[in-house]
Each structure stands twice: as structure tokens, then as C-alpha cells.
C-alpha positions in Angstrom: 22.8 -44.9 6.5 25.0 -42.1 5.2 23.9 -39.3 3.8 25.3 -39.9 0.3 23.4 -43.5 0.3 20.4 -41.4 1.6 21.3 -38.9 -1.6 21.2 -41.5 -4.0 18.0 -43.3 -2.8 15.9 -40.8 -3.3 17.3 -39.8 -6.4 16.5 -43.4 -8.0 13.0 -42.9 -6.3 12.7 -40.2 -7.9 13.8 -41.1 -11.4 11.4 -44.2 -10.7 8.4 -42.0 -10.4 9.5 -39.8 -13.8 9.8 -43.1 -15.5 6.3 -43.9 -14.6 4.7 -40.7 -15.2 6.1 -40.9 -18.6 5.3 -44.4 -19.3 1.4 -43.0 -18.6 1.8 -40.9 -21.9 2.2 -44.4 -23.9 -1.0 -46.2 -24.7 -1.8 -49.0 -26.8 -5.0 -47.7 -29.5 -6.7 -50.6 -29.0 -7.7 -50.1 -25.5 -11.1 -48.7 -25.2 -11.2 -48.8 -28.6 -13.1 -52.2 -29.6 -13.8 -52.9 -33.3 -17.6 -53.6 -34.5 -18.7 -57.0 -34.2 -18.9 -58.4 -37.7 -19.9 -61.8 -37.4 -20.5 -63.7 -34.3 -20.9 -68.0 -34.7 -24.3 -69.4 -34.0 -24.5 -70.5 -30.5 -27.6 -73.3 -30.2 -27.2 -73.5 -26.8 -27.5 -70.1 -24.5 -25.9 -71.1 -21.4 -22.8 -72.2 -23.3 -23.1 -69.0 -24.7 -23.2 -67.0 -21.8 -20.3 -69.0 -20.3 -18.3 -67.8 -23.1 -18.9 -64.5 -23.0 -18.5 -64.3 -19.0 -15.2 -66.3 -19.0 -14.1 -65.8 -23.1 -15.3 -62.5 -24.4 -12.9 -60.4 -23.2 -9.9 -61.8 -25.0 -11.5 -63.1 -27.6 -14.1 -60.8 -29.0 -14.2 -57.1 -29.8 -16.9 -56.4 -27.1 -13.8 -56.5 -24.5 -15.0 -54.5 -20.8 -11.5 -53.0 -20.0 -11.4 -52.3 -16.5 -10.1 -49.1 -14.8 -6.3 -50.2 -14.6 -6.2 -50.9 -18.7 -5.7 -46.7 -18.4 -2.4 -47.7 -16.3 0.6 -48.4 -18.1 2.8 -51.2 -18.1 -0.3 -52.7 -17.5 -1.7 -51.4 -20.3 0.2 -52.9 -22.2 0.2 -56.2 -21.2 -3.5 -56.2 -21.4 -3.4 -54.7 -25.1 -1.0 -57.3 -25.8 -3.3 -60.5 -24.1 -6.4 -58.9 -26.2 -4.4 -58.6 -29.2 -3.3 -61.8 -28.9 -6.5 -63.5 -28.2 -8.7 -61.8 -31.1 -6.0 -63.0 -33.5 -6.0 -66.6 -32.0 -10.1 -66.4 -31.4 -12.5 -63.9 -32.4 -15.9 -64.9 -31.5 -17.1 -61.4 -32.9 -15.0 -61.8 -36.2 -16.1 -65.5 -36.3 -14.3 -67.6 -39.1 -15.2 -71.2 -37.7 -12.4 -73.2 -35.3 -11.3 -76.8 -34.6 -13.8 -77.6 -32.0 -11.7 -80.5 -30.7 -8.9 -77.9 -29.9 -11.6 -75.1 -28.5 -13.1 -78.4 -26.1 -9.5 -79.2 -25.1 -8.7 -75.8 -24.1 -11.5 -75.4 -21.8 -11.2 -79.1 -20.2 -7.6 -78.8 -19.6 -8.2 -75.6 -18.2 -5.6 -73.3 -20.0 -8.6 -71.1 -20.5 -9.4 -68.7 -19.4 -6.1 -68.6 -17.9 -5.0 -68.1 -14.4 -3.7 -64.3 -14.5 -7.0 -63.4 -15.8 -8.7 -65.0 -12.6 -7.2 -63.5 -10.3 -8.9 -60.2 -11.7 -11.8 -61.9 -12.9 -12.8 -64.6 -10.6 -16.4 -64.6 -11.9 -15.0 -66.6 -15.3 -13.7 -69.5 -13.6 -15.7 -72.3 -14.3 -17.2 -75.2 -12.6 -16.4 -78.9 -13.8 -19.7 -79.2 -14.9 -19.6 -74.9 -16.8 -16.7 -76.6 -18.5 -18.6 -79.8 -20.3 -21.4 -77.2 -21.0 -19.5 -74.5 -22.9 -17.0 -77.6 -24.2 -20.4 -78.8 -25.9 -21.3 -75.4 -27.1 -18.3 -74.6 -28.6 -18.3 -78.2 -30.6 -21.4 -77.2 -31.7 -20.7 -74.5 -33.4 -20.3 -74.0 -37.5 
């Protein structure tokens, strides 16, 4: 390579990194910063409870465990953004009541918890037989 292509390599690198360590100075308020739980539904069956909160609660609650790389933009912000998302579409700790037949879809089908999130999170994939259990549970609720 020539020296001018060498020259203007490390000059994008280096507007790259300035970029980045900028972007660090931008960060959503609502990580680490999870609202009080107001109301949370009446689960009559624990396990389908706990499978919720392992594979559900972090999207869709405000007890949300942000892991260490929710401090590292732009990933940051997509995980504000998901969290956001979720407690406006579900909010088992604002709870309101849902259409059970559209919460036991969801899980069955499996478009939840969805796949991005397992690969970060493989302890909230569920078994065949996790799904019917929290599918009941979250029918179940009032």
C-alpha cells in the first residue's frame, strides 16, 4: 500500500474511535434506572411464575438486571429501546391484565423471548414442556 492509503487508514481509524468515545457520553435514563413495581398480576402457579421472570422479566417488567455492556453505547441503546419497548407492550410490574390467548401464542410460537436475547441469555430459553407451563400461567392470570 502507499503511504497516502496508509495516511488515510489510520485517519478513519482514528475518527472511528473519536466517534465511539463520544457516543459513550450518550445514555438512555432508563438504564439502571428501573421504575418501582406498582402492581404485579397474581400468579396461581409459581413455576410459571418463575419461568416468566427468568425468560420475561427483563423486558417486560421494571425489575430489568442490565448486564455490564447496557453501560456500552450503541448497545445501549438498543437495549433501552427493547426495554422500552417491552414495558410498554407488557409490564408484568405495572400489571393492567392482557389477552391471554395472545400472551399463550407468543410463547408457543416462540417469538418470545426472542432470539437476540438468547444468545445473551441462554438460561431463558425454554423447554417444550417450560412453554405449556408458563402458557398456562399466563392464561391464568386476571
Amino acid at each position: 500500500m502507499t503511504r497516502s492509503i496508509l495516511k488515510i487508514l489510520a485517519i478513519m481509524l482514528a475518527l472511528a474511535v473519536a466517534v465511539l468515545a463520544l457516543m459513550q457520553f450518550v445514555r438512555p435514563s432508563v438504564i439502571n434506572n428501573n421504575p418501582p413495581v406498582v402492581r404485579q398480576p397474581a400468579w396461581t402457579d409459581p413455576q410459571a411464575e418463575a419461568l416468566a421472570r427468568r425468560a420475561c422479566y427483563d423486558c417486560h417488567s421494571n425489575e430489568t438486571q442490565w448486564p455490564w455492556y447496557a453501560q456500552v453505547a450503541p448497545v445501549s441503546w438498543l437495549l433501552a429501546r427493547d426495554v422500552v419497548e417491552g414495558r410498554r407492550n407488557l409490564n408484568f410490574s405495572e400489571w393492567r391484565g392482557a389477552e391471554p390467548g395472545e400472551l399463550q401464542e407468543v410463547v408457543m410460537e416462540g417469538e418470545m423471548p426472542p432470539a437476540i436475547y438468547l444468545l445473551m441469555h441462554p438460561s431463558a430459553r425454554l423447554t417444550t414442556s417450560e412453554k405449556k407451563v408458563l402458557a398456562q400461567g399466563l392464561a391464568a392470570l386476571k
